[in-house]
N, C-alpha and C positions, 0 to 999 in steps of 0.2 A: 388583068392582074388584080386580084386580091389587096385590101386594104390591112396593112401590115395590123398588129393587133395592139388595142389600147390596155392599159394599166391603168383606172382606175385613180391609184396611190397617188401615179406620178402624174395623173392631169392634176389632182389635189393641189400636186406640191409647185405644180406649176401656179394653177390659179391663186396659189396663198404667196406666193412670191411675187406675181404681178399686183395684187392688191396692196399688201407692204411697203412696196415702191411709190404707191397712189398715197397712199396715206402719209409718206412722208414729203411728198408734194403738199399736200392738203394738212399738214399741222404746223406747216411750216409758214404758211400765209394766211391758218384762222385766227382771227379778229382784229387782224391790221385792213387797212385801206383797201378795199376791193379794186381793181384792174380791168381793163377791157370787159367792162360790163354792158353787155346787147341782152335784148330780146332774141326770144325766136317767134313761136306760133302764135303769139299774145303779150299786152305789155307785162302782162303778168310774169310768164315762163322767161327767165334770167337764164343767161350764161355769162360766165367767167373765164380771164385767164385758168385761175385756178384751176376748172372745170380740164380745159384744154391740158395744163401742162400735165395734170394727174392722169390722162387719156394716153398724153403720148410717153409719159412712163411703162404706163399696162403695155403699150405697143411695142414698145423696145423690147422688154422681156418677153413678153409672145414673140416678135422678130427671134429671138436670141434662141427660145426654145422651141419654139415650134413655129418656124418659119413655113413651113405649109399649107397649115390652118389659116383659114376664112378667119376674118374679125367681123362683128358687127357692133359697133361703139354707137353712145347716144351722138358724141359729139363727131367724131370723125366719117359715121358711116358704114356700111360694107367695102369692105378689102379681102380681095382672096378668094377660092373656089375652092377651097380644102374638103372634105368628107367629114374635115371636125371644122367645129365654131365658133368661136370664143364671142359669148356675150355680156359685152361691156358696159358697167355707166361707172364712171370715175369717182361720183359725187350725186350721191341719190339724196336730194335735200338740198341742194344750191340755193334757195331762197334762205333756206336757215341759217346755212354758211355765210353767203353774203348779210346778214342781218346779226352776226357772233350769236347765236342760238346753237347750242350744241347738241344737234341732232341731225345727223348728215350720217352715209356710210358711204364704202367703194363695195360694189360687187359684179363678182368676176362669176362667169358660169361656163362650162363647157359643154356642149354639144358633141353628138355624134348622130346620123339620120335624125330619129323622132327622139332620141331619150339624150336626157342630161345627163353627165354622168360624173360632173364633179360641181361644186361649185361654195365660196366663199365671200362671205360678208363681212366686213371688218370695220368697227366701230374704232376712227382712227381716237377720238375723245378718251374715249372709256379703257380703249387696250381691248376691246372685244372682238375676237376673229371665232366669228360662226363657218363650223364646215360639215360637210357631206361630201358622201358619194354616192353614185345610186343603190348599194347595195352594203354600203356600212354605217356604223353607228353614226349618228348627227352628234355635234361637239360646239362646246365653250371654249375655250381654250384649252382644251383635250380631254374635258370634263364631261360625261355623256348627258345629252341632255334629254327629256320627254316634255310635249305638248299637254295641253290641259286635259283631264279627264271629267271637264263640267258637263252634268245630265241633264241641267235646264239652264233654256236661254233665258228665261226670269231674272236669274243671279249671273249669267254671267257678263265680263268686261271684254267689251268689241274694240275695234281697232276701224278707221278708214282713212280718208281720202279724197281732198275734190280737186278735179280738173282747174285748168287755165283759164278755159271759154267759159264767158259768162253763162252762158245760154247753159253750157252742161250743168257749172251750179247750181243753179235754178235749180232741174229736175232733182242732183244730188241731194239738195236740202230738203226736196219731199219723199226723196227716200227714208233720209234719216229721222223726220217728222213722224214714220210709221215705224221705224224703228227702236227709236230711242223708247217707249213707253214700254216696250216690250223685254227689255233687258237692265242692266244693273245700271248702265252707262256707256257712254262710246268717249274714245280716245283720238284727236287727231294730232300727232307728231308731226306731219311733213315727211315721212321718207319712208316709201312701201318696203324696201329690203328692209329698213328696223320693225317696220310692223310685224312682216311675218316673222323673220328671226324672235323678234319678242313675243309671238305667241308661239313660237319652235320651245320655246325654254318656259312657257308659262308664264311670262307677265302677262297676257294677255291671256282672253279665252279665243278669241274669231277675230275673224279679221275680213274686208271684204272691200272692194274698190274698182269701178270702173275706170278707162281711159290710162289704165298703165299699158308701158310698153313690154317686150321682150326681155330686153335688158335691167327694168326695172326688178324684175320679180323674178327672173328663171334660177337663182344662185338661190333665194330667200324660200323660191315653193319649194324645191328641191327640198331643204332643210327641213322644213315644216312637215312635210310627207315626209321625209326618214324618222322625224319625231312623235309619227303616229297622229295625224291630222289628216283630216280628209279634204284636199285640195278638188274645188267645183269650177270650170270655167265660167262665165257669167255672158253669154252669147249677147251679138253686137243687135239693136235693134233698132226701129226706122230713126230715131232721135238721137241714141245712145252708144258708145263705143263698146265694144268690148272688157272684160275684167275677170277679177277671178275672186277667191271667198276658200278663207281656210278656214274649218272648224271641225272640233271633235265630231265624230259620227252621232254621238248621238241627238247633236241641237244642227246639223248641218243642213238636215233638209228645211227644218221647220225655220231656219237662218233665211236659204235660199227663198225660198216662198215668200217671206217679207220682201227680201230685198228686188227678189225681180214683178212684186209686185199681181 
């Protein structure tokens, strides 16, 4: 049997309604007394109530709409065997949250086999809900947006990222040691769905990070490729995890070359 046919629109409007939900979890307990605060993989990597109850809002509303679909949540896990797959993090930036820094998002992405095909980032602070789909325009709050058109990495403004484990900063820091001379300046926020979303819309030029997950980035690359960025995978190596690297096509190679060294 045949896999009934998806719509695009309404994964959208699904994923922009399970985010919503997150967000109203998550503004409703930023900058009061944090809760059920553990570690995970390091003493570094924090989780939260917060973290949690904004996870199993997005699940309720996936449960509600598409009780079929596979989830794969930062905090909950995989659930489900569906053909589609919803990938979750509640709260991309949980250390900033937990520390009232307002730079945190929810982002929600949806899967089908190898292609995403919706996916939303919502800046619960700002009111900012970034969205795509794999084949229509990328949007602000319905406002169409474009990525940078910078033709030299000399001028322009990066974006990254460091890991948990000590040992990966390490390496990190000498990436960016060969970096940073090379361009106008680099930005660390805490939270790779606002990185890319911010160079989706041009605050940024690039953007590049190893040791993000799935869930991290699948809703934010999405965006950034519909906004005309050339999204690089950044291949895992004997020391190094995995990562990705968005930037205009024309500083994108000569980006990657730095960065992987």
């Amino acid at each position: 049997m045949s896999e009934p046919a998806l719509d695009d629109r309404e994964l959208l409007a699904v994923a922009r309604e399970a985010a919503l939900a997150a967000a109203s979890e998550l503004k409703g307990r930023f900058g009061r007394r944090a809760h059920g605060v553990h570690t995970k993989s390091t003493p570094t990597d924090l989780v939260s109530d917060a973290d949690v109850a904004a996870e199993s809002a997005i699940r309720d509303v996936l449960g509600r709409r598409r009780p079929e679909d596979a989830i794969l949540g930062e905090e909950g896990g995989e659930t489900g065997a569906g053909h589609v797959r919803w990938l979750v993090d509640p709260l991309d930036g949980t250390v900033n949250f937990l520390f009232g820094i307002p730079a945190f998002a929810v982002s929600v992405a949806c899967q089908a086999g190898s292609a995403t095909r919706a996916g939303v980032v919502l800046d619960p602070i700002r009111d900012e809900c970034f969205e795509a789909t794999r084949s229509g325009e990328p949007t602000l709050n319905g406002e169409r947006i474009h990525g940078s058109e910078a033709t030299e990495l000399a001028t322009s403004m990066l974006a990254t990222g460091f890991g948990y484990d000590s040992a990966v900063r390490a390496r990190q820091a000498t990436v960016v040691a060969r970096v940073l001379p090379k361009v106008r300046d680099i930005r660390r926020v805490g939270a790779a769905a606002l990185d890319l979303v911010w160079c989706a819309c041009g605050r940024y030029d690039a953007y590049y990070e190893r040791g993000v997950h799935a869930w991290d980035v699948a809703a934010g690359a999405l965006i950034a490729s519909r906004a005309g960025l050339e999204i690089r995978d950044l291949a895992a190596t004997a020391e190094d995890p995995p990562g990705l690297l968005a930037a205009p096509s024309a500083i994108a190679g000569e980006l990657y070359e730095l960065v992987v060294g």
